[in-house]
C-alpha positions in Angstrom: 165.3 55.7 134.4 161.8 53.8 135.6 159.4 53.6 132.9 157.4 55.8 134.5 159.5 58.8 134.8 159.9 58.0 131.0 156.0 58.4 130.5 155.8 61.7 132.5 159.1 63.3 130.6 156.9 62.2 127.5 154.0 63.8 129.0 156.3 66.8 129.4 157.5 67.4 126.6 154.2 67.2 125.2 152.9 69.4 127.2 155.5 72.2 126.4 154.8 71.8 122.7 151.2 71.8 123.3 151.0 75.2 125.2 153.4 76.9 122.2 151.2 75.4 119.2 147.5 76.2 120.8 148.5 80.2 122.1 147.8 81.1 118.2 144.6 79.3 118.0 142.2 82.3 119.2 138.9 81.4 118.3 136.9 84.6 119.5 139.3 86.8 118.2 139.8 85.2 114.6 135.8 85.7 114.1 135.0 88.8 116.0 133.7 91.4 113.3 135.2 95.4 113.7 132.7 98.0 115.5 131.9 99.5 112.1 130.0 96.3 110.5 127.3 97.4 113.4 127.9 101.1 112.2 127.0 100.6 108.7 124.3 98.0 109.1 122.2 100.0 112.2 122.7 103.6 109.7 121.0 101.2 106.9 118.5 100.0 109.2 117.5 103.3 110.8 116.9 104.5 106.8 114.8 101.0 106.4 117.1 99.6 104.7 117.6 95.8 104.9 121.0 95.4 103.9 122.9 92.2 105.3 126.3 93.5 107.3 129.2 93.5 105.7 131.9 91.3 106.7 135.1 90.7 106.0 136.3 86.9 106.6 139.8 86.3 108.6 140.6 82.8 108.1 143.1 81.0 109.8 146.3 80.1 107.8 148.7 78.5 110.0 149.1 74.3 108.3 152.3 74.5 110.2 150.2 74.7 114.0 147.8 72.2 112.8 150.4 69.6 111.8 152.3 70.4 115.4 148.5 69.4 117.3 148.4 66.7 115.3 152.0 65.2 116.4 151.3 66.0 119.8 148.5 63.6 119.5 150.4 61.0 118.1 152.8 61.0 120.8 149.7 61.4 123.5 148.1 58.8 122.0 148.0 56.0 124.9 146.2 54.8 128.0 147.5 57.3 130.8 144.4 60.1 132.2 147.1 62.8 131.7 148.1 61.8 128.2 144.3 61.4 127.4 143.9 65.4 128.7 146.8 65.9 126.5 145.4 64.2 123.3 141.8 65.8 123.6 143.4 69.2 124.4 145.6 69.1 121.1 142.7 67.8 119.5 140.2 70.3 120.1 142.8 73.0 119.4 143.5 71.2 116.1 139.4 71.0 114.7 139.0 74.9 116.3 142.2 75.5 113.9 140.6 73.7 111.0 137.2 75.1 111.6 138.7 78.7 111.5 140.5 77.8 108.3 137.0 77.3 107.0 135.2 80.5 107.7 131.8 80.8 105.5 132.3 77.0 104.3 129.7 74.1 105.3 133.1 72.5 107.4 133.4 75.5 109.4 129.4 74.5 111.1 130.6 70.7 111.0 132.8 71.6 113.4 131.3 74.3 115.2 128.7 71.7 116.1 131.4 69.1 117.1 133.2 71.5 119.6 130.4 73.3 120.8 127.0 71.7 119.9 123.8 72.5 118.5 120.4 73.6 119.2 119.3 70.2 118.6 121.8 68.2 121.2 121.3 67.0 124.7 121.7 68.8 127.1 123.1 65.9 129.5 123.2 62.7 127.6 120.2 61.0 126.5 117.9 64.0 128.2 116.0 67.1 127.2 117.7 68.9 123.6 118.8 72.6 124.3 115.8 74.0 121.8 113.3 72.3 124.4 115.2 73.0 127.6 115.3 76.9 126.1 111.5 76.6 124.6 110.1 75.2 127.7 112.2 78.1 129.4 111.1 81.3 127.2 107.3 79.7 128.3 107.7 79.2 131.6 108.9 83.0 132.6 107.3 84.9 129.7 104.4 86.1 131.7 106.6 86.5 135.1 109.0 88.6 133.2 107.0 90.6 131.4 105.3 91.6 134.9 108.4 92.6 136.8 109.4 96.5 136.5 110.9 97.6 133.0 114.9 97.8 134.1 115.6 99.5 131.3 116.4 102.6 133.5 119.0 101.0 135.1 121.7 100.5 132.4 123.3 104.0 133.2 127.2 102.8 133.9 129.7 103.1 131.2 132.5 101.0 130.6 135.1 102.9 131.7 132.8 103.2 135.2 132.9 99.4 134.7 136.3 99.1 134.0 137.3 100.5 137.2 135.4 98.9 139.3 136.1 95.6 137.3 140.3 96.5 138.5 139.5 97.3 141.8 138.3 94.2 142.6 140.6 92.2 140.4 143.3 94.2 142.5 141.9 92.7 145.8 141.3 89.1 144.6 144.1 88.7 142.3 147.1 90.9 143.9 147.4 94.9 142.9 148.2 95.2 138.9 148.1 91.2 138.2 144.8 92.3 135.9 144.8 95.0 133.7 141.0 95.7 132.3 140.5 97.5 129.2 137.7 98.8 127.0 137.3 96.7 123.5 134.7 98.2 120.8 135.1 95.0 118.9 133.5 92.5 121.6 130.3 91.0 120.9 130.0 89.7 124.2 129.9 92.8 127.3 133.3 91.1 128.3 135.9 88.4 128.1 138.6 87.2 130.5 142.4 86.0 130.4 145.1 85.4 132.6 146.1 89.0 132.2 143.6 91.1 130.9 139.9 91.6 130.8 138.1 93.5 127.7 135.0 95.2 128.3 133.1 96.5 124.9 132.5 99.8 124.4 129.8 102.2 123.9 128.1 100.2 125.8 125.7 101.1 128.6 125.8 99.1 131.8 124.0 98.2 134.9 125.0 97.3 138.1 123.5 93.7 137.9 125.5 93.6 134.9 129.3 94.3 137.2 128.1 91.9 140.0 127.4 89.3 137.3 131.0 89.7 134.9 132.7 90.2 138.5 131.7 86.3 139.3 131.6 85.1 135.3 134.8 86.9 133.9 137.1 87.2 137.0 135.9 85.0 139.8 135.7 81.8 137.3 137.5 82.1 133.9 140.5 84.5 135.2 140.7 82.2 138.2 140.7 78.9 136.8 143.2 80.4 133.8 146.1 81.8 136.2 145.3 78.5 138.3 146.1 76.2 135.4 149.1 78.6 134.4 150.2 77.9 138.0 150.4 74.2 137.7 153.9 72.9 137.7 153.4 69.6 135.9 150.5 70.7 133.3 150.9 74.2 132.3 148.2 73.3 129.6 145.9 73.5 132.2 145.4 77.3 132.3 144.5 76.7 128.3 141.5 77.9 127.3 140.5 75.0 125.1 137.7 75.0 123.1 136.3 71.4 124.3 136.4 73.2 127.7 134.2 75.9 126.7 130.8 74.4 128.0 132.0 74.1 131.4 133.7 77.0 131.7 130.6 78.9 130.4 128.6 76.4 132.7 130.8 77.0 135.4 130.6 80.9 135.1 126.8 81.0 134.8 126.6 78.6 138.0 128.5 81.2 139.7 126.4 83.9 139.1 123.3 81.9 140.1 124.4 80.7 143.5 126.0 84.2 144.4 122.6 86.0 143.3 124.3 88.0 140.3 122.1 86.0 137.9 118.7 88.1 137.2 115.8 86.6 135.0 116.8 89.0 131.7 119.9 87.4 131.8 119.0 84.0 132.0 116.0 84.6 129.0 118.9 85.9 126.7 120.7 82.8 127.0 117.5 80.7 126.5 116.8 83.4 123.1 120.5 82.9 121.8 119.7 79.0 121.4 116.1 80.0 119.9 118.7 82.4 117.7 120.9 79.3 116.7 118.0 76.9 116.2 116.5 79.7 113.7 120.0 79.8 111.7 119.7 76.2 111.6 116.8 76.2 109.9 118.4 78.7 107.1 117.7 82.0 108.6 120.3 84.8 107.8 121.1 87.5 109.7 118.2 90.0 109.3 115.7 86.8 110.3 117.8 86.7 113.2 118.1 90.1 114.3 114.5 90.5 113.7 113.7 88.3 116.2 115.8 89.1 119.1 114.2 92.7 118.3 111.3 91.1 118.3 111.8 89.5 121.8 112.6 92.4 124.0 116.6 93.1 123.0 117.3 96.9 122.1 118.5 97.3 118.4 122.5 97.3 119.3 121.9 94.2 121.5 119.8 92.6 119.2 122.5 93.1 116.4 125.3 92.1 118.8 123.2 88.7 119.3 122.5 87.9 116.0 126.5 88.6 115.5 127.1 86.1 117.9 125.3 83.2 115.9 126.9 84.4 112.5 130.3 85.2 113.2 132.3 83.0 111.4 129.5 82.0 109.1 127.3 83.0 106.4 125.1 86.1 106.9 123.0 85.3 104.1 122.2 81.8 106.7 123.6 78.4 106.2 126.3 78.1 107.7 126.3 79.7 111.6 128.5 79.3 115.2 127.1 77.2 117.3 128.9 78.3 120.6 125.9 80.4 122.4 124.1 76.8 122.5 126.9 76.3 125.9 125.1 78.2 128.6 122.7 76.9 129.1 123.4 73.6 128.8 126.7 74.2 130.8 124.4 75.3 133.8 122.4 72.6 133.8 125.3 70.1 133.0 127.5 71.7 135.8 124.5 71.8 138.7 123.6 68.4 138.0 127.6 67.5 138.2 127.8 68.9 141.7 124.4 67.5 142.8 125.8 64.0 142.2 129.2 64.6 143.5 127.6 66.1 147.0 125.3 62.7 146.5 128.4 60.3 146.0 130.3 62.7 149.1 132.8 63.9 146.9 132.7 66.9 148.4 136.0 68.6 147.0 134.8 68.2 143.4 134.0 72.1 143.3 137.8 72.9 144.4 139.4 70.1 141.8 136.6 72.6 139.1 139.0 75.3 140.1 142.5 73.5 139.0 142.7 75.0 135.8 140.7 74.9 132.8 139.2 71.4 132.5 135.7 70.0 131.5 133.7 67.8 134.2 134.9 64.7 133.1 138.8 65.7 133.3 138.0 66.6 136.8 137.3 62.5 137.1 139.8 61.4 135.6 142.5 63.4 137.1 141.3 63.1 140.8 144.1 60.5 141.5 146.4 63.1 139.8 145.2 65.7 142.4 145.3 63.5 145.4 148.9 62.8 144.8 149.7 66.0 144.4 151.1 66.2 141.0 148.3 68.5 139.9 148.4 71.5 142.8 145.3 72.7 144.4 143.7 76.0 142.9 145.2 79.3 144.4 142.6 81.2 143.5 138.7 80.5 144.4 135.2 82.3 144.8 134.0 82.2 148.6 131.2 80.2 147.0 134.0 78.0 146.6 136.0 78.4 149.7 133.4 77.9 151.6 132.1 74.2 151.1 130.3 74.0 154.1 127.7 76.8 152.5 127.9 75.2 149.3 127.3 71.5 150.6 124.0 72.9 152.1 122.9 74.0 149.5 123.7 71.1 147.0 122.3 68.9 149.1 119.3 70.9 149.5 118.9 71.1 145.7 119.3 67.5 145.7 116.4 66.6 148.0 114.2 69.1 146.4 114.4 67.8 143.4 112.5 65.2 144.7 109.6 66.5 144.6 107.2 66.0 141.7 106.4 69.6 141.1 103.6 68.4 138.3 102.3 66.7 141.5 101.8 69.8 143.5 99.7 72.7 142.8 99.4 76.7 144.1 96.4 75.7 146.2 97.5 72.7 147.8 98.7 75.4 149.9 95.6 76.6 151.1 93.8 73.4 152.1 93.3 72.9 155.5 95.5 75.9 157.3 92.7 76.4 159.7 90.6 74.3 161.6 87.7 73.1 160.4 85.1 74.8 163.0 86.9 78.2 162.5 85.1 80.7 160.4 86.9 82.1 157.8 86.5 86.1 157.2 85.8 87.3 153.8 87.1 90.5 154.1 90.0 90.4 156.0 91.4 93.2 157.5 95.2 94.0 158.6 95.4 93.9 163.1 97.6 96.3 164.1 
């Protein structure tokens, strides 16, 4: 047997064993709090009542896992891309395992941080932090929010309406009954995606902004690239949903909903608020501090306690220690748009497709491009037309790309109005509409 068939039955086996140890290492799931912590504490609240929720801690206790990551990345541990995926893969699962076995301790944010983040990281490396990027944000569109019409009417679906239209379209993307979508009271977030099932939360109400955007977040872009990577021959650890891929996932998803026009301004402030929310917990706010001030910022009382729920799951609610994920959006966006600017700038033109391989972060998809080309790691089956259609896309990268040329803090509203008429030609100061 050639060395090199030794390497890749190496990488095999490695692969197998990785897949079986990470499939118990559920991070949401091991820190999402039960529907009645936001029961008791919104009945205490209504009565004025500040009582901090109550909640009870599940913390993970499988040693056994963690010592199985942790010989997978002994035997990864050498210069090859794919054992490199493999070793950071086994890796991240192995700190999200020890993190979880630290619920409510300081170790649990040390980690949280190192996966994820914090308010007070770069957003791309040495550029803006996400507190600015989300400050400068809030400032920018508080006055242009606040004068578009209330939408409040509008959230008027339920989740069950949701849910079906959710299948229905999951039905024609994926293949009839590949996707079975189902109504979860114990979400914080309004959903969440797998290979073969997506949870909406209940007693929820809905708009339809809200269906076009978890259509292209939850099914067009985490489903997708999670059946793709489970499709992969070679690397079934592909269609994992690792934690050190979260930010480009997340990045990935938002993206989608920008460029497809799901995105609305609302949504885009709450992501900016949740790293306000995290930057607050940082500075030892608990969960009442926080709640206050997504209240205070717009959010309904349910959304504002499902935020603040976000930040402290896993945590402390008396502040201190706090989850650091909701820092990802944001930054993911901005990370992912300025990945696909410089790709369309360097011609690499199927970087959006090799995105779509299975669930990698923007630096896998460089590394493993020889892997690709070969055809040892398959192309994607399943794609957004966003996707699919790189012509489109390729317009308007490179359109981004030129515009951002422009010195915007060069240019100002009126420029627009010098000289649009000629000189001699009297200007009326009371216009009136020709018919």
């Amino acid at each position: 047997m050639k060395e090199t068939e030794k390497t890749l039955e190496l990488l095999q086996q490695a692969d197998t064993r990785l897949v079986k140890a990470a499939s118990s290492v559920k991070v949401l799931s091991s820190v999402a709090w039960s529907a009645e912590v936001m029961q008791d504490f919104m009945l205490n609240w209504r009565r004025k009542s500040r009582h901090l929720p109550i909640v009870e801690q599940r913390k993970y206790a499988s040693q056994q896992v963690i010592d199985e990551l942790n010989s997978v990345m002994s035997m990864t541990n050498f210069d090859h891309p794919i054992a490199k995926f493999l070793h950071a893969t086994a890796a991240s699962y192995r700190d999200a395992a020890v993190m979880l076995q630290n619920c409510g301790h300081p170790t649990f944010l040390e980690l949280s941080r190192q996966i994820y983040g914090d308010h007070d990281s770069p957003v791309v490396s040495g550029g803006v932090l996400n507190y600015q990027l989300a400050e400068d944000f809030i400032s920018l569109t508080g006055d242009l929010h606040n004068s578009l019409p209330d939408k409040a009417d509008d959230h008027c679906l339920t989740p069950f309406h949701v849910a079906d239209v959710l299948k229905k379209e999951a039905d024609k993307f994926f293949g009839a009954g590949k996707i079975d979508v189902v109504i979860d009271n114990h979400l914080a977030a309004k959903a969440a995606a797998g290979a073969q099932r997506v949870r909406i939360r209940g007693e929820t109400p809905f708009a339809q902004h809200d269906v076009d955007q978890l259509l292209q977040h939850e099914l067009f872009v985490h489903t997708a690239t999670t059946i793709n990577g489970r499709l992969q021959p070679r690397l079934k650890s592909l269609g994992l949903g690792s934690p050190r891929t979260t930010c480009t996932q997340e990045g990935l998803a938002t993206f989608a909903e920008l460029i497809t026009a799901s995105m609305d301004l609302s949504r885009l402030r709450r992501l900016a608020l949740r790293i306000k929310g995290v930057g607050l917990a940082a500075g030892g706010a608990d969960f009442i501090d926080v709640f206050e001030f997504f209240l205070n910022s717009g959010q309904s009382e349910e959304e504002s306690f499902q935020s603040a729920a976000r930040i402290f799951r896993g945590g402390k609610v008396s502040g201190g220690v706090y989850f650091t994920k909701d820092i990802v959006y944001l930054k993911g966006l901005f990370s992912v748009h300025t990945f696909l600017r410089k790709a369309i700038e360097a011609r690499k033109v199927e970087y959006p497709l090799y995105l779509f391989i299975g669930r990698v972060t923007l630096g896998d998809v460089l590394h493993l491009e020889p892997w690709i080309q070969s055809g040892f790691l398959t192309q994607p089956t399943y794609m957004p037309e966003w996707v699919v259609n790189r012509n489109r896309l390729a317009a308007y990268l490179s359109y981004a790309l030129l515009a951002n040329k422009l010195n915007l803090s060069q240019i100002k509203l009126h420029d627009f109005g010098e000289n649009v008429m000629p000189e001699d030609q009297e200007v009326n100061s009371s216009p009136r509409l020709s018919v």
